[in-house]
C-alpha positions in Angstrom: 158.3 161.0 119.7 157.9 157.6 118.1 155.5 158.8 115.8 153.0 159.5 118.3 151.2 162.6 117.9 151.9 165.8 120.9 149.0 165.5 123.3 147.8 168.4 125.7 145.9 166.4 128.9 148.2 167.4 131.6 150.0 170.6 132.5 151.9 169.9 136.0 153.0 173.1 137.7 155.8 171.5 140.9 156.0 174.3 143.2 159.4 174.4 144.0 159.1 176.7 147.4 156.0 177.3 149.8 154.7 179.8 148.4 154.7 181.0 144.4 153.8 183.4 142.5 149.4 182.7 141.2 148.4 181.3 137.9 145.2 182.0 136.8 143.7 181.3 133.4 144.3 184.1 131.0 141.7 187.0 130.2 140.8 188.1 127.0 140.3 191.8 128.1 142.9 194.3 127.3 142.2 198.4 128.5 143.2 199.4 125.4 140.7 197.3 123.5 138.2 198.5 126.0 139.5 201.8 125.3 138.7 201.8 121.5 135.9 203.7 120.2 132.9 201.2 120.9 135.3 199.0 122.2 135.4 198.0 118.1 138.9 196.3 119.1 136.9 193.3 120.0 135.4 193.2 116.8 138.7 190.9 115.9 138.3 188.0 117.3 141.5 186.8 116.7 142.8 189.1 119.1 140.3 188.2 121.8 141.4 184.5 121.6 145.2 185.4 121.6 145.1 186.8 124.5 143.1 184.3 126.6 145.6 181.4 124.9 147.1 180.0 127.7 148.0 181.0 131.7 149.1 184.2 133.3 151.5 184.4 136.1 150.9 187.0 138.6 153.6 189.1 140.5 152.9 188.6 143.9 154.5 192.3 145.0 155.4 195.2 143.4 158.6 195.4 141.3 160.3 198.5 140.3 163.2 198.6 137.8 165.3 201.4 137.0 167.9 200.9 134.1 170.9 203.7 133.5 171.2 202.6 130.2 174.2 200.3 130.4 175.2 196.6 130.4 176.5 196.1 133.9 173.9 194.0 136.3 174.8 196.7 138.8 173.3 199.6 136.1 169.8 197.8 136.6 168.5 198.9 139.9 165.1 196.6 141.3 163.3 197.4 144.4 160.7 194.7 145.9 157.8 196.2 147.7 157.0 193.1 149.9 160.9 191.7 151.5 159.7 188.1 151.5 159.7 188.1 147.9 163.2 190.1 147.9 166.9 188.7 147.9 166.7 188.2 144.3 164.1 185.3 145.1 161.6 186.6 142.5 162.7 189.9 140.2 166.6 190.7 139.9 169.3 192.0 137.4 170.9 189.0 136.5 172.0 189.1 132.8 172.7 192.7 132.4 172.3 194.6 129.5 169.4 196.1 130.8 167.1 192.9 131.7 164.9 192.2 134.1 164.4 188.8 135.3 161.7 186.8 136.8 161.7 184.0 138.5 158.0 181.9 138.4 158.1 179.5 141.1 157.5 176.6 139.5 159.0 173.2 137.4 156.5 172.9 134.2 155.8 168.9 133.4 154.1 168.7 129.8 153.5 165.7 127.3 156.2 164.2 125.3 156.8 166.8 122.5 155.1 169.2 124.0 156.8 172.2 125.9 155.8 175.8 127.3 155.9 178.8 125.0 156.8 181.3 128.1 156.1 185.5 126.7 154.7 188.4 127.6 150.8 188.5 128.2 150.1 188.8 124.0 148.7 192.2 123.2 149.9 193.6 126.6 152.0 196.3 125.6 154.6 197.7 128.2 155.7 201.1 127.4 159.9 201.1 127.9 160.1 197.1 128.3 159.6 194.6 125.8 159.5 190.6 126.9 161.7 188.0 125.6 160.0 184.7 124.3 161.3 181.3 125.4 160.5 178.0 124.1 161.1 175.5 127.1 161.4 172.0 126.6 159.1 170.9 129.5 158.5 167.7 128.5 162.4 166.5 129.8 164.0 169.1 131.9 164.1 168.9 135.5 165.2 172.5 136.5 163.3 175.7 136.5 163.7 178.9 133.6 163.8 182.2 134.2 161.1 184.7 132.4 163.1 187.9 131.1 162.4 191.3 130.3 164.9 193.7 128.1 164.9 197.8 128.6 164.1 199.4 125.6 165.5 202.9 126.5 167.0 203.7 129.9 164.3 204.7 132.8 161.5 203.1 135.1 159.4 200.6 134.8 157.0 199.0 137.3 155.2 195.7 137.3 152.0 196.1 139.7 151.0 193.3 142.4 148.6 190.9 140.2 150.4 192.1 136.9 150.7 189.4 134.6 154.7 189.3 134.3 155.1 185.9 132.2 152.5 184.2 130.0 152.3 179.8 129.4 150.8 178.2 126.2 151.6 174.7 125.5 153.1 174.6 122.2 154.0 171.4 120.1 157.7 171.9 119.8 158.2 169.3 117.8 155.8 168.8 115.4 156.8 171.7 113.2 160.4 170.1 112.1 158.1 168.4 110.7 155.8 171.0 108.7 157.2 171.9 104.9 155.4 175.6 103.9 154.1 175.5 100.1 153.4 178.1 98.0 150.7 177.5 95.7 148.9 179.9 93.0 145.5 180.3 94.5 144.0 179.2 90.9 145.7 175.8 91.6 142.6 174.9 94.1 139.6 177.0 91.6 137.1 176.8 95.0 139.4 178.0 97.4 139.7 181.2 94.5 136.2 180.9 94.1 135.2 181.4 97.9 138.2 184.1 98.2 137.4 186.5 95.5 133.4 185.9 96.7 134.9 187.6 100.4 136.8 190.3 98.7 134.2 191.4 96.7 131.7 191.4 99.2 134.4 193.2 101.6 135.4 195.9 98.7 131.5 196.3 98.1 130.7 196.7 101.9 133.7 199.1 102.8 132.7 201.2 100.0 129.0 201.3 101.3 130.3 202.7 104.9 132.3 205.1 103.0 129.2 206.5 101.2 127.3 206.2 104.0 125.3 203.9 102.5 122.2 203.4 105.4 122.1 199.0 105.1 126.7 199.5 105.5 125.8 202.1 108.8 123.5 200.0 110.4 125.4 196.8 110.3 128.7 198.5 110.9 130.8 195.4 110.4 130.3 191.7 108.5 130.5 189.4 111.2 131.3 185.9 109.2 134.5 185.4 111.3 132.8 185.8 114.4 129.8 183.6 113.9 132.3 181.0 112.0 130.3 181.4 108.7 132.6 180.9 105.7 131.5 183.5 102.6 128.4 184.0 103.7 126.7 180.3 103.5 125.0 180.7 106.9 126.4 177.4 108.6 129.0 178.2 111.2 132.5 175.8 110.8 132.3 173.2 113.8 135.8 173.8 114.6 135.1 177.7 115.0 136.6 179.1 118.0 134.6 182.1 119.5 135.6 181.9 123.3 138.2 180.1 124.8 137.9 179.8 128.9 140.9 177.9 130.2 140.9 176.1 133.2 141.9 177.4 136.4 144.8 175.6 138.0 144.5 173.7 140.9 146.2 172.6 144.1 146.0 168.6 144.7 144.4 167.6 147.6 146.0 165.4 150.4 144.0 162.4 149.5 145.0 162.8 145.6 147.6 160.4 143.7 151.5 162.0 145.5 153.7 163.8 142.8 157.0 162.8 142.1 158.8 165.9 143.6 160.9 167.6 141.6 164.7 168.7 142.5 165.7 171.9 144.3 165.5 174.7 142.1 168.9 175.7 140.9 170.7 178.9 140.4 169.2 180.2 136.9 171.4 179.3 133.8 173.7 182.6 132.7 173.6 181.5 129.3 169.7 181.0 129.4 
């Protein structure tokens, strides 16, 4: 990298066939948050950011996998609803072992250092099928990865049309070879202990308000400093606080627009990937 920093200007998404599977930006709704008494799951906002942190890509069918329970490709069975998006063009058994594996239609182009952290939509919880994360170097590579599911248990699964089946957030790969974790004694900084013991006392006090019903604790039901970015209570939100993040929508280039470089033919996927 030279030394220069990871930048994040330009995501390129090369189609590699006529038609792809759709991104869209991600959503930061989740029915089990919205199924949460008062929907209070929204209440931690760290959640609601995770998962609207990056892209969603969208099966463009209906996929149903059934798995027997052993590591054979033949022992996963996957039907396609729609045939176009059939002969192993889009879903498949390819690894064995009870995976499932997508194929997303595209060649991802990032800035030097920079590559595509490719997951399950985060918080998105799949009962009998757990996704596989994948750090793609997308700044280099000129072929295509694969996005892969593994059985948890033998049964059924089914990814609906407009599912979310593989998530991108553009990570910088490289900068944390760089990053040495130290472990410090919180009394080695006294305002950082200050501030902390400050939010733990108010936080011990509060809880223990709700718990006594305590009519102030009731009526403000939660303290809302990470939400409005306030540190301990000081009143003057953080300028870097993040509250909503809305990601842009990707979009086609237009005729008139500055040509791609097109990428190679898509390859067969990599066994050992």
């Amino acid at each position: 990298m030279d030394g220069k920093r990871p930048t994040y200007q330009t995501l390129t998404c090369y189609q590699v066939r006529d038609t792809a599977p759709r991104i869209v930006a991600a959503r930061a709704a989740r029915q089990w948050m919205d199924d949460t008494d008062e929907r209070f799951a929204y209440r931690c906002l760290p959640l609601s950011i995770a998962n609207a942190m990056g892209w969603e890509i969208l099966a463009p069918t209906r996929v149903t996998a059934d798995w027997n329970g052993g590591d054979l490709i033949k022992d996963l069975v996957v039907e396609i609803d729609d045939p176009s998006w059939g002969n192993d063009r889009f879903a498949s058994s390819h690894f064995g072992h009870g995976i499932l594996t997508f194929r997303p239609g595209y060649l991802f182009r990032t800035e030097a250092g920079v590559g595509i952290w490719a997951r399950g939509a985060p918080n998105r919880l799949k009962d009998g099928i757990g996704a596989l994360d994948g750090i793609i170097e997308t700044d280099w590579l000129d072929f295509t990865f694969t996005m892969n599911w593994q059985f948890t248990r033998p049964g059924r699964v089914t990814f609906d049309e407009g599912e979310p089946f593989c998530f991108i957030t553009p990570v910088a790969y490289r900068a944390l070879d760089r990053l040495t974790p130290q472990i410090v004694p919180i009394d080695d900084d006294p305002a950082v202990a200050t501030r902390f013991r400050n939010w733990r006392d108010a936080r011990t006090k509060f809880n223990q308000g709700l718990a006594d019903n305590d009519p102030t604790a009731i009526k403000q039901k939660w303290q809302k400093w990470y939400t409005r970015g306030e540190a301990m209570g000081d009143g003057k939100p953080n300028p870097m606080h993040l509250s909503k993040l809305r990601l842009a929508t990707p979009r086609s280039r237009t005729a008139d627009a500055e040509p791609a470089t097109p990428p190679p033919a898509e390859p067969t996927p990599d066994p050992d990937r």
